[in-house]
C-alpha positions in Angstrom: 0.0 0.0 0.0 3.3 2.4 1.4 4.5 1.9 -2.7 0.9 2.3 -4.3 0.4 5.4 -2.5 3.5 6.8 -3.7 3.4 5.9 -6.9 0.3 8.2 -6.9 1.7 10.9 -5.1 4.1 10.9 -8.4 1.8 11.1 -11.1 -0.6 13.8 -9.0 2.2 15.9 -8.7 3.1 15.7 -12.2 -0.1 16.9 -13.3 -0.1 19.6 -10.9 3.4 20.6 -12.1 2.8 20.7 -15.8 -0.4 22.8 -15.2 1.8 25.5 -13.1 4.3 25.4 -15.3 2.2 26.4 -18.3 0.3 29.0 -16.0 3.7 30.7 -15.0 4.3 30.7 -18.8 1.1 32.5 -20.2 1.1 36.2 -19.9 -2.5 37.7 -19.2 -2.1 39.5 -22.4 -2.3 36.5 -24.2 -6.0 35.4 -23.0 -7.4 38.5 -23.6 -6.7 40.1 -19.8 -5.9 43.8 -19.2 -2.7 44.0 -16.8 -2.8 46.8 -14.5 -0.4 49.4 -13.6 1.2 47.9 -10.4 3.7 45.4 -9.6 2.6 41.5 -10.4 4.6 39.0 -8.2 2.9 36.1 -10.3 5.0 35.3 -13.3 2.6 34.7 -16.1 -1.5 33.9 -14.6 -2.4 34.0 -11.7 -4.2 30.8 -10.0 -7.1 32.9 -9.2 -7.0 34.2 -13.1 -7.2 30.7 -14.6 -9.6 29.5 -12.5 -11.6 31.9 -13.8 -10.7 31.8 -17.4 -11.4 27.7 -17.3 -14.9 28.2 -15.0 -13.6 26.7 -12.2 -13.2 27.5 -8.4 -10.3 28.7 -7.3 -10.1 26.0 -4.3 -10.4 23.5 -7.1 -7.9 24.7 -9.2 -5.3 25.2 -6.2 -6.0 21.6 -5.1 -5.3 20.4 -8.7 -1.8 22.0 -8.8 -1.0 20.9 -5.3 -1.4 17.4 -6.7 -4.7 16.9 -4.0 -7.4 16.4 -7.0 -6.7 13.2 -8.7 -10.1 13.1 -11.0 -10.6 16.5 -12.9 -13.0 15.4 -15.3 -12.9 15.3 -18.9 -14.3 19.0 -19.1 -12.6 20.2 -16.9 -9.5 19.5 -18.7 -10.7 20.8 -21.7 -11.7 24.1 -20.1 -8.0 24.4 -18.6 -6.5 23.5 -21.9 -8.3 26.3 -23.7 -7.7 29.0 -20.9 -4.0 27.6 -21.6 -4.1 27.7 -25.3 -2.5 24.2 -25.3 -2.2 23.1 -28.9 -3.2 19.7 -29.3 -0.4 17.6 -28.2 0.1 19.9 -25.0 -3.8 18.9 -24.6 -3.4 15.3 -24.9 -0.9 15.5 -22.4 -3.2 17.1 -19.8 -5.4 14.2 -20.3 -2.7 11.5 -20.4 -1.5 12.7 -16.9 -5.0 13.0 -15.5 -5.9 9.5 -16.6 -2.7 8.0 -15.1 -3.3 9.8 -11.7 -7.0 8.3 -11.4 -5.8 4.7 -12.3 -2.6 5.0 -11.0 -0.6 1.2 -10.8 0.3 -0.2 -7.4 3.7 -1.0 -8.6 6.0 1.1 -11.4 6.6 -1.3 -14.2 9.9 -2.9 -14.5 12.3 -0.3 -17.1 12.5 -1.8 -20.4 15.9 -4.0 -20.9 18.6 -2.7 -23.2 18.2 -5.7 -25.1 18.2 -5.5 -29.5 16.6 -8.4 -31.4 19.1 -9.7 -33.3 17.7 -9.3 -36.9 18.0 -5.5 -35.7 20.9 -4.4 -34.6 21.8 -6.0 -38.5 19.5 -2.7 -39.7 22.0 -0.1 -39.0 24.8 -1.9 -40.8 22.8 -2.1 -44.3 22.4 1.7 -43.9 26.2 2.0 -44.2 27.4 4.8 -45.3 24.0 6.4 -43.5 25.2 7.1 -40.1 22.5 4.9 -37.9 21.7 3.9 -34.4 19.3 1.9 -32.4 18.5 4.3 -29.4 16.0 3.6 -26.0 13.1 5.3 -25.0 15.2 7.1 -22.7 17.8 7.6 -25.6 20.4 5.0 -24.5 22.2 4.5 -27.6 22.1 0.2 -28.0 23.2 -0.3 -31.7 24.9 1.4 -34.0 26.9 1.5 -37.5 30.1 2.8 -37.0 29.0 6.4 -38.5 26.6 6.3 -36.4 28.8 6.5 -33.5 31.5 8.6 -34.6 29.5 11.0 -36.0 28.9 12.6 -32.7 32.2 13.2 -32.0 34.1 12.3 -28.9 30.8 9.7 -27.5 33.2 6.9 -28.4 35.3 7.7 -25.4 32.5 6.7 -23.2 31.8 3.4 -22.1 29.5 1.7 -24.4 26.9 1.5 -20.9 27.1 5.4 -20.7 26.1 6.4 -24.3 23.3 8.3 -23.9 22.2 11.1 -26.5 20.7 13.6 -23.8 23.8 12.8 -21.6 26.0 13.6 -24.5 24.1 17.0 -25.8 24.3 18.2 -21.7 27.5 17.1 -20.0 30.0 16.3 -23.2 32.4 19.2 -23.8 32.6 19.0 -27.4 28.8 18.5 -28.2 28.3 22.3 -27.8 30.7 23.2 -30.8 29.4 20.3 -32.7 25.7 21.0 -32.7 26.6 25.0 -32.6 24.3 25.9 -35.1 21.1 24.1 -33.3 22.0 23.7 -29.8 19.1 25.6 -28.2 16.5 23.8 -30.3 18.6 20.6 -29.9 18.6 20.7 -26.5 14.6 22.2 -26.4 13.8 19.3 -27.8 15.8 16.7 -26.1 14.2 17.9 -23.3 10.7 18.2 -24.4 10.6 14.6 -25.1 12.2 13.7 -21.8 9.4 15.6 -20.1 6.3 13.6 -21.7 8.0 10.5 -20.9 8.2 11.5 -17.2 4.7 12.6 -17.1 3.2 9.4 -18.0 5.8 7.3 -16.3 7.2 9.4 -13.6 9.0 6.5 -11.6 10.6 4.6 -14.4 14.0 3.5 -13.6 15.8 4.2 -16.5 14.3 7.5 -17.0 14.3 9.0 -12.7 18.3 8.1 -12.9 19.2 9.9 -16.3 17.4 13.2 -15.0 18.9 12.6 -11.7 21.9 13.0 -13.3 21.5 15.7 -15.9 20.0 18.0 -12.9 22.9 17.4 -10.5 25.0 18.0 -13.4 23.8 20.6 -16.3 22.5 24.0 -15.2 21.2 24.3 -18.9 18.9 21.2 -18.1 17.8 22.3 -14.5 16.4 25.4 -16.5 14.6 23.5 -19.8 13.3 20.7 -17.0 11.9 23.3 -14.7 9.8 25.0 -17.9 7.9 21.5 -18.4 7.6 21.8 -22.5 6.1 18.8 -23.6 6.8 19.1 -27.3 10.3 20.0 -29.1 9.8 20.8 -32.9 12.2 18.4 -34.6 14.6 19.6 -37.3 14.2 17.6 -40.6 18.5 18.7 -41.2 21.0 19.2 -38.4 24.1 20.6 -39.0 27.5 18.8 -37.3 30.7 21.2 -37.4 32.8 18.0 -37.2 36.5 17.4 -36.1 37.5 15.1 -38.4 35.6 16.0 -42.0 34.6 19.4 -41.2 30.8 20.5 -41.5 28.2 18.8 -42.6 24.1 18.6 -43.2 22.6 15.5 -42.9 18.8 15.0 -43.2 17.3 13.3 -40.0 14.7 10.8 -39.9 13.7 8.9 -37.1 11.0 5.8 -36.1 9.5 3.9 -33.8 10.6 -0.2 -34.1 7.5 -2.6 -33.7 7.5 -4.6 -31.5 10.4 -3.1 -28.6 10.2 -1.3 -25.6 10.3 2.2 -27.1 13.4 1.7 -29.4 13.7 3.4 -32.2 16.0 4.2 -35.3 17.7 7.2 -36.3 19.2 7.5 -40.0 21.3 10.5 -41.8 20.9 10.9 -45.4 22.7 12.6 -47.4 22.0 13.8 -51.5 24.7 11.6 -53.7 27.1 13.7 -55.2 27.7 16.7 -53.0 29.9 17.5 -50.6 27.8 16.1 -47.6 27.6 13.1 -48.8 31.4 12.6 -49.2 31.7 13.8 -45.7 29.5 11.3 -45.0 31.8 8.7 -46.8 34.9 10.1 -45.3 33.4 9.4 -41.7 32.4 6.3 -42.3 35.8 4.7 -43.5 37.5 7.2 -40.6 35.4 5.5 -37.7 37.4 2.7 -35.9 35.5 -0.9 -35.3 32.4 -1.1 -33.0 34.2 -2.0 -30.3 31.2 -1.5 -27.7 29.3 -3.7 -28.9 31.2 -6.7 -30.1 29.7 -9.0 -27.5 26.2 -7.8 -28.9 26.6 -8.7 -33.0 24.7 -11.5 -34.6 27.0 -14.9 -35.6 27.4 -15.1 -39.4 27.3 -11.0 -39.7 29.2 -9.9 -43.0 33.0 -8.9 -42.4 32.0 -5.1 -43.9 34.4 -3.5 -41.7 37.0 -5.9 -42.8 36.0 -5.0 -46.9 36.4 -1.2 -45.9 39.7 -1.4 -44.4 40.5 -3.3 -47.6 39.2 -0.7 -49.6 41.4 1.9 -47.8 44.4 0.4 -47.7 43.9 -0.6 -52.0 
């Protein structure tokens, strides 16, 4: 009972924390309210404000933030979301957490294992010269081509257990300069996606111990974390001023695996031809063997790394 109760406790105070988080963020100006002359304390709305924007009492909606309402019904919701202006996957949100913290499980579910099916950690080594990777939910990286890894630069010095894009963007010293270009929506949206995973699965395992971490450890995380955006707009090309072939821009495309835990893969394309695409090449001959995860590929895989050092050295 002890670990059912605080398991709930959790997911209330998610729900409260995402709907102060968005209040804090919305200026009265924005829902149509006049702002007077003196000094307002409140960043953003106050409670009393919403409340009355959404039709609600203002006990109810303090109680709701405080994580001591666990079953806001469905119109409530909706009235919050539009004195919000949530757009629609900010809305679904809303209702995700408030669905979790009225049916709330007695006991988190076990963290996903790290484990790739075989027949898929062969994917990202067809894509060669594509850099690709097999990451987690929680954006462990588990597979990769050997672009794939190189191509953020210096993540090979990690051990193959610590390889972790959202580790990599916050506490690595050279992912700054290699992401300069991007890094605040980068990082946005890294964080973003972080956010809506905690909000529907707040004590997950692998998840609680990565932003642990990355709040101990990144001020620039403590910062995004604390301004609970749900959604990260995702850029289509990213831009990597590299160390070993110079810059770069690779198109980006990333999807879900069916049947895992939340895996997915991540791909960069390049057009044949240009300049980017024999960057592309250059890194993927350049990148030393997969040597974190020889105890992880498939008996009978194709010697390609062997028929590229062949190639180089012809």
């Amino acid at each position: 009972m002890a670990s059912e109760q605080s398991s709930g406790r959790g997911v209330e105070m998610e729900l409260g924390q995402f709907l102060r988080a968005r209040r804090t963020q919305t200026r009265p100006d924005q829902v149509g309210l006049t702002v007077g002359t003196g000094l307002r304390r409140t960043p953003g709305l106050r409670r009393e404000e919403l409340a009355t924007l959404a039709g609600i009492s203002i006990d109810y909606y303090v109680r709701l933030e405080r994580g001591k309402e666990t079953r806001p019904s469905p119109s409530v919701l909706d009235a919050l979301a539009r004195a919000l202006q949530l757009d629609d996957a900010e809305h679904q949100h809303l209702r995700d957490l408030a669905a979790r913290a009225a049916r709330y499980a007695p006991e988190p579910p076990p963290p996903p294992g790290r484990t790739v099916r075989p027949h898929l950690k062969l994917v990202p080594e067809t894509l060669r010269p594509s850099p690709a990777y097999v990451i987690s939910r929680s954006m462990d990286l588990l597979a990769w081509n050997p672009g794939g890894l190189v191509l953020y630069a210096g993540l090979d010095d990690w051990p193959a257990t610590q390889r972790n894009l959202a580790r990599y963007l916050f506490l690595h010293p050279t992912a700054r300069s290699l992401f300069q270009d991007d890094w605040d929506e980068l990082v946005r949206g890294c964080v973003a996606r972080l956010r809506a995973l905690a909000g529907t699965d707040p004590d997950a395992r692998d998840l609680t111990s990565l932003v642990g971490e990355l709040l101990l450890k990144s001020p620039d995380f403590v910062k995004l974390w604390e301004r609970y955006d749900v959604i990260g707009r995702k850029r289509i090309q990213k831009t990597f001023h590299h160390p070993q072939v110079g810059v770069l821009t690779l198109s980006s495309q990333s999807m879900h695996l069916d049947g895992t835990p939340g895996q997915r893969l991540g791909v960069y394309t390049a057009e044949p031809g240009t300049p980017d695409h024999d960057a592309m090449l250059l890194l993927d001959l350049a990148a030393p063997p997969p040597v974190g995860q020889t105890d992880t590929t498939p008996v009978g895989q194709p010697d390609t790394q062997g028929e590229q050092q062949r190639r180089t050295q012809s």
